[in-house]
Structure formats: C-alpha cells, structure tokens
N, C-alpha and C positions, 0 to 999 in steps of 0.2 A: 510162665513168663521166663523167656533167656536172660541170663544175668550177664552175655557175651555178649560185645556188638566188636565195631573196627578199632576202637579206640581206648579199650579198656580192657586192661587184662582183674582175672580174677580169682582166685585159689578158693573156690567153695563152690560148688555145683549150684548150689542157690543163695541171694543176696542176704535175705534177713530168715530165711528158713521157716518156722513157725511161730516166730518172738519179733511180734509187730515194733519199729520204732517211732516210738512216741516224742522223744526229744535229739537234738541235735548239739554236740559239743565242739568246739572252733578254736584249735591253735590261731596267733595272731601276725606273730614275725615270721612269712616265708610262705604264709596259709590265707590271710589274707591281704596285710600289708607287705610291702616290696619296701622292709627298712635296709633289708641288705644293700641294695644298688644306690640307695641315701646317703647311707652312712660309711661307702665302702672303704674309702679311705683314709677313714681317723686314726684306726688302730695304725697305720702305715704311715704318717703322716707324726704319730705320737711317737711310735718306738724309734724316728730315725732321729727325734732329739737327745735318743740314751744310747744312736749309733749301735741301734738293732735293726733288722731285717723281718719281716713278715714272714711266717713259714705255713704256707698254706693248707698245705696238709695237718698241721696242729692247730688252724682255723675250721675248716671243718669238721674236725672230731669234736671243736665245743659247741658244734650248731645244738641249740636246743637244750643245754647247760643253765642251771638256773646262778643269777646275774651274779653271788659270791663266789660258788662255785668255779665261776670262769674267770673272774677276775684275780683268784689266787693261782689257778694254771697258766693265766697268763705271765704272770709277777714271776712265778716259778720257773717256766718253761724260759720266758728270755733274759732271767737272769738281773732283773729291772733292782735299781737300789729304792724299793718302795716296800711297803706294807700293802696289803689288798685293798686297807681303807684309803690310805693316800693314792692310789691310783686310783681308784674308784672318784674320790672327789676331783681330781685333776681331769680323768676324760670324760667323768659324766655330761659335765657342761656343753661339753662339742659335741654331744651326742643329742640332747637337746634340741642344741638348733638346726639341727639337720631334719629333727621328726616332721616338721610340718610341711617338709620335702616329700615324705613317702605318699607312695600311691597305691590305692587299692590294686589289688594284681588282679588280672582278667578272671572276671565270672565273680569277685566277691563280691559284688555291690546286687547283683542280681542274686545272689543265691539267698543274703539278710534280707531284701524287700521281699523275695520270693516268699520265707518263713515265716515272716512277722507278718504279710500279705493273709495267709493261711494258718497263724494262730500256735504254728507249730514251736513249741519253746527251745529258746536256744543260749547256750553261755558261751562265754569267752573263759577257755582256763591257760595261762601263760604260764614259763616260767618265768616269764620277769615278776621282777617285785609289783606291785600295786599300783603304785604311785605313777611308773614308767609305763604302765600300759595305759593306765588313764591321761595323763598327757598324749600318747600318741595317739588314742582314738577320739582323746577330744577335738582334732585336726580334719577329722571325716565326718561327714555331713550326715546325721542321723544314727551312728555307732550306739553313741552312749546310751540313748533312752533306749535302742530296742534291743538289747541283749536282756534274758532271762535274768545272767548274774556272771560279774565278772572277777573271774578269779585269778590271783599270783601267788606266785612260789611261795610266796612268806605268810599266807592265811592257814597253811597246811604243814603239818611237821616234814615232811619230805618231798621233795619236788620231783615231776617226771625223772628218771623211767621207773621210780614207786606210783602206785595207782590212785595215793591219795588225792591230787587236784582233781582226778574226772570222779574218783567216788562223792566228793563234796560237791563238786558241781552236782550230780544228780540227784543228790540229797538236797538239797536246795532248791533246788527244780520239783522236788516231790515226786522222782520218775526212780524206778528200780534199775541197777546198773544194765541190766539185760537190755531194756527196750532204749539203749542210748548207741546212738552212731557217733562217734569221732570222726573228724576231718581233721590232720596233720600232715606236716612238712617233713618233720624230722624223726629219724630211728628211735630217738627215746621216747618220742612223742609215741608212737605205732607200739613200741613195747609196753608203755606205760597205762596205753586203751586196754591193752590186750592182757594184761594184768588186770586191768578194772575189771573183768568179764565184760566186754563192749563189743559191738563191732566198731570197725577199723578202716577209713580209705585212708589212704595216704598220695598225696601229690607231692612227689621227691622233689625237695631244694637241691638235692647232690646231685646232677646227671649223669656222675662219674660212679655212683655206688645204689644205682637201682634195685640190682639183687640184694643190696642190703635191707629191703622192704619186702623180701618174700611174704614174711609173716602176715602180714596187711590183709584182708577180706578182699579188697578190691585197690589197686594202683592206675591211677592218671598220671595223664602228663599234664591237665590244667581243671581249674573248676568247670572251666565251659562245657568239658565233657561229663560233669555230675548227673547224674539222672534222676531225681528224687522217689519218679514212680518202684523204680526197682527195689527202694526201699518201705516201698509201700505209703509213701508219704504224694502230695498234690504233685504233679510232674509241671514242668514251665510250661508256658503258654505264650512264651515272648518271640518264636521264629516266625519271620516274614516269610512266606512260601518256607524254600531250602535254603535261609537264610538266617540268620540270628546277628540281630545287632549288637554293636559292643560300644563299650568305651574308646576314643579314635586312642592310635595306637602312633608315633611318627616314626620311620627312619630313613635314617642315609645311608648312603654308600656307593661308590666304584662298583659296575660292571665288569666282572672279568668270568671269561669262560662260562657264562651261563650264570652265573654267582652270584651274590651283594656282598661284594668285601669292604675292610672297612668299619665296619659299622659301628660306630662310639656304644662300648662294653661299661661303659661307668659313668655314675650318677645318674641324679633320678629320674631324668628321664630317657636314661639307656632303656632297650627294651628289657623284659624279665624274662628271667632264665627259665620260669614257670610257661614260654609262649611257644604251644606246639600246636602242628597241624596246618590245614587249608582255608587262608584268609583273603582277604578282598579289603580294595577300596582303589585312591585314586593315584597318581603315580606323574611328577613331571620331571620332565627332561627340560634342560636350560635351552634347546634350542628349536623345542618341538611340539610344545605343550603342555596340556596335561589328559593322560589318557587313564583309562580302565583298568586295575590288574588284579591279578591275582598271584598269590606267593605260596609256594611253600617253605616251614618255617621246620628244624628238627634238628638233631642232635646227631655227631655222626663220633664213635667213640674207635681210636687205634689201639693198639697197646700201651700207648703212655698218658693218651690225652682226650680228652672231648671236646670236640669244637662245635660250635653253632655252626646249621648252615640255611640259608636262606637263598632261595631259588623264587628270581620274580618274572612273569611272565605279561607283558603286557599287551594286552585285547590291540588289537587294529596299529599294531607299529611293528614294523619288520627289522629283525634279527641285525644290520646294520644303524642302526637307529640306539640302539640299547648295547653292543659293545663296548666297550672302555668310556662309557656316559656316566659322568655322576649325577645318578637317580635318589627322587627326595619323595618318601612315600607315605600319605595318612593311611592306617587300617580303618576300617568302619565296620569289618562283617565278618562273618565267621560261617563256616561251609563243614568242617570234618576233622575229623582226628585223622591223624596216620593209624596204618596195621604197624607198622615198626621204625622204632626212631631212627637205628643203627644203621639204615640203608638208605645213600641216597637217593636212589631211584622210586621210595616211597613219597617221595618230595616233588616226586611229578607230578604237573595237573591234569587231571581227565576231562575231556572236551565236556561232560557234565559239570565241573566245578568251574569251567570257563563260560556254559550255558548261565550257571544259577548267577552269580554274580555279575554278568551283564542285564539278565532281567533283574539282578536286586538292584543294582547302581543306578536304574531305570526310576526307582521306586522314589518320591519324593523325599522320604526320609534320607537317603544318600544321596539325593543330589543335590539336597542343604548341606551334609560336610563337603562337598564338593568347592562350592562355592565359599566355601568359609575356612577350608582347611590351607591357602596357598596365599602369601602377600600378594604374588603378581595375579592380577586376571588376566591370564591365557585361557586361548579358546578349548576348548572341550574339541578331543580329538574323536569324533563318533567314529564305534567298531563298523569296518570293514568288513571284518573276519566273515567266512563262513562256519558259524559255528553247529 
C-alpha cells in the first residue's frame, strides 16, 4: 500500500510500518476547532486600550503555547502595565464569549463519528488549561461524551513541545506510545508527538511556515484529506461516487481576473485557513441566478507573504457573466487535493472535477443545499456546458 497520493506529502517510505495504530490523539484549537478566526480580534482589540499594536509574527510563534506560558510573553513582549494573572482575568472573559462562535474546521466532525463509529479510541490533549477546553467543546454537538479522555496543559508537569500530554493520554487510553497516531496543528504540537515515540500528521495552521513541519510522518493541508486505511485503521465510507459531502462552506467576493477577491478574512464565519483543494457546490450572481461551480481554493506564498487564492469556475455561465460580478457561494462537496499549494495553475479545474461535481449537484442530497442555501429563489441555471 502507497503511503503517496496527490494531496499528501510524506517523509517515510511507509505510513505506520510494522507498529499497528490502535488509538488516535487530537489537538483542539486549529486541529479541530476554528477558534482562531472566532476570536481573532480580541487580542487586537485589548492591546489598543494600552495603545499597543499587534505584532504578528510574535502571535504565531505562541500558536500552541500553553495558556500561562503565552500570557506572560504576551504581558512581556508588549510591554502591558499588568501581571500575567491580571491579564489573564481581564481577556479571559472575551475570549469566552466568542467560543460558542467556533466551528468545527473541515473534515472534524466526520473524522470523531468516523472513530467512535469504529470503536477506535481517541483523546483530546490540549495545551489549554482544562476548564477552557471543556467550555469550548461543550459548544459542539457530541464532542464531550466521545473523546476516550480529555486532556490540558495543567493535568501534566510540562505542556507540549515536552511529551508529557500524549504520553498520559496513552496511558489512560491503556495503548503503548508506539501504536498511537497524533493529529496536530502546531510545531510544538508535531515535536512533542515525536518526542512521545508517536507517529505524527500534522495539518499546518501557519501556511507561511510549512517546512517548519518536516519532521511530521505525513503533512496535509486539511482533514478531508486524512486517510485512516493508510494507518491501518477502517477507511471512510462517506464519498458519493467522486464526491465527498461536507459541512456547507459560504463565501463572497468580487470577480476580478479570473479570481474571488475580497473575501471577509475575519471572524467565524470567514472561511479557514485549513480549506485547501477542489470544491463544489452552488454559486449566484445578482442578476443571473444561481448556477453549478466549482472552485479552486490554495495558498500561493511570494517572498514576504501568503495569500489565499480562490479560483471559481461556474458550469454553464460564460466568462462575461462572472467578470467584476459580486459572486455569493455555498460549498457542499469536496472533489481533491491539490499536488502543490504554491502554484496557481494547480488551482485549475480539470474537465473531470467539472464532470464529478455536475453529476454530484445532480444528487438529491446537493440539491437540498441548493434550495436551502440562498434567501432569494432564483431559478437554477441548468449546465449547458459540454462537459
């Protein structure tokens, strides 16, 4: 069995080798939940009452910092007239109410029923405190009962990137560190598996620092591309033909050059930085309907910056139609990975991912979000296309 397909890179000639995985362990913020895009702007929002500025680049070196830890870097770094404890109680609060804002990020909701589906035991190890993870998963429907055992920073003498959270997970689980797979976001997180004796996926929150996850067994760009067979465990069983249903996905944006510009980057229902690859569903124009499309969705990185780029393509409306249109789009379905983020021409669609998604849109299940995904009922523009 290849451990290689289009959409997954991976540093081991084989997935789990000779050392069956028997359990599964699950970062939470950036791994499963999307609290970044929730809560983006607290920290931005707090320091400009101490007439500080955000500095991003020393936001994501504390991605994956456990919750004292960062809040004395923070206190540190901008110079704040506070104690770690008195910040901490001052932005905890806002941070709260933000949580029941967060959304499972693509592929998490299917990967827990997938598991617990199939018996296969799984924890949650965080580095937040206890209390803070349990509050946010109390927000998700089904979280709390089916985790194996949920664990934070503060149940174990040292938080990620030491190995003590996934060794206790396992211990707890009754699984030898060996036969345990980690799924994580963050650098400490991937170092701290890999410290535990584990294997290690990792689906980067940073798209600016990829290669900083060499180490990793295998690197995605989202869950949807998880394969469980490869690690020996039940593989999904949820694709309709060459289609795979998702959670609906919404966005906006300006038309320009082929492009979706535009497109609201904050808050929680901004798309996630986690959403790579060839998607589908339905797509209207203010003055033309609503038709068929399909997107490509990827990362495209210069020397100073990465930017999201998103390329929509819609079935049966010609290339006047979709110029400078502001276009309003549900995702429903999910088609493929990209071979490579960094290139836009990988963001093209192939007359097969324009085939598959016109016979899945066809499919009664998408053409209930259809009908339910747009205020106005406009008529359904049927493809033309020769596809």
């Amino acid at each position: 069995m290849s451990c290689s397909n289009n959409t997954i890179t991976t540093n081991n000639s084989s997935c789990n080798g000779d050392t069956k995985i028997l359990a599964v362990i699950l970062d939470l913020d950036g791994t499963l939940l999307n609290t970044e895009k929730a809560t983006k702007d607290i920290l931005k929002e707090f320091l400009e009452r101490y007439g500080k500025v955000v500095d991003r680049d020393k936001e994501d070196k504390r991605l994956g910092m456990m919750h004292m830890e960062s809040v004395t870097s923070i206190v540190r770094d901008y110079d704040l007239p506070l104690t770690p404890d008195q910040f901490s109680k001052e932005i905890m609060p806002l941070y709260h109410q933000k949580w029941p804002l967060a959304k499972p990020l693509p592929g998490a909701n299917r990967l827990l029923v997938h598991l617990h589906k199939h018996r296969v035991p799984f924890a949650l190890a965080s580095n937040s405190i206890t209390r803070n993870i349990e509050k946010k998963i109390s927000h998700q429907h089904g979280w709390k009962e089916s985790f194996s055992t949920v664990l934070g920073s503060d149940q174990v003498n040292f938080g990620k990137p030491s190995p003590d959270i996934f060794l206790e997970a396992a211990k707890r689980m009754g699984i030898d560190a060996a036969h345990c797979l980690v799924i994580e976001d963050s650098v400490i997180g991937v170092m701290a598996a890999k410290a535990a004796g584990m294997k290690v996926v990792a689906v980067p929150s940073l798209k600016a620092q990829t290669d900083r996850y060499s180490i990793a067994d295998y690197v995605l760009h989202s869950l949807l591309e998880f394969r469980p067979e490869l690690w020996g465990l039940p593989a999904f069983e949820d694709w309709v033909g060459n289609a795979l249903p998702i959670e609906p996905m919404y966005v906006t944006g300006q038309v320009r050059m082929g492009l979706l510009c535009e497109v609201a980057d904050d808050g929680p229902n901004a798309l996630p930085d986690q959403v790579s690859g060839i998607y589908f569903g339905w797509a209207k124009l203010s003055t033309h309907g609503i038709f068929k499309v399909v997107v490509g969705i990827g990362w495209q990185q210069d020397s100073c910056t990465v930017n999201r780029i998103i390329k929509p393509y819609l079935i049966g409306a010609f290339d006047k139609y979709i110029s400078g249109q502001q276009l309003e789009m549900v995702l429903v379905g999910y088609i493929r990975g990209l071979i490579h983020e960094a290139r836009e021409m990988d963001l093209n669609v192939l007359e097969e991912d324009k085939l598959f998604a016109s016979e899945a849109l066809d499919h009664p299940m998408f053409a209930h979000d259809m009908n339910n995904s747009f205020v106005d009922e406009a008529a359904l523009v049927k493809d033309k296309c020769n596809l």
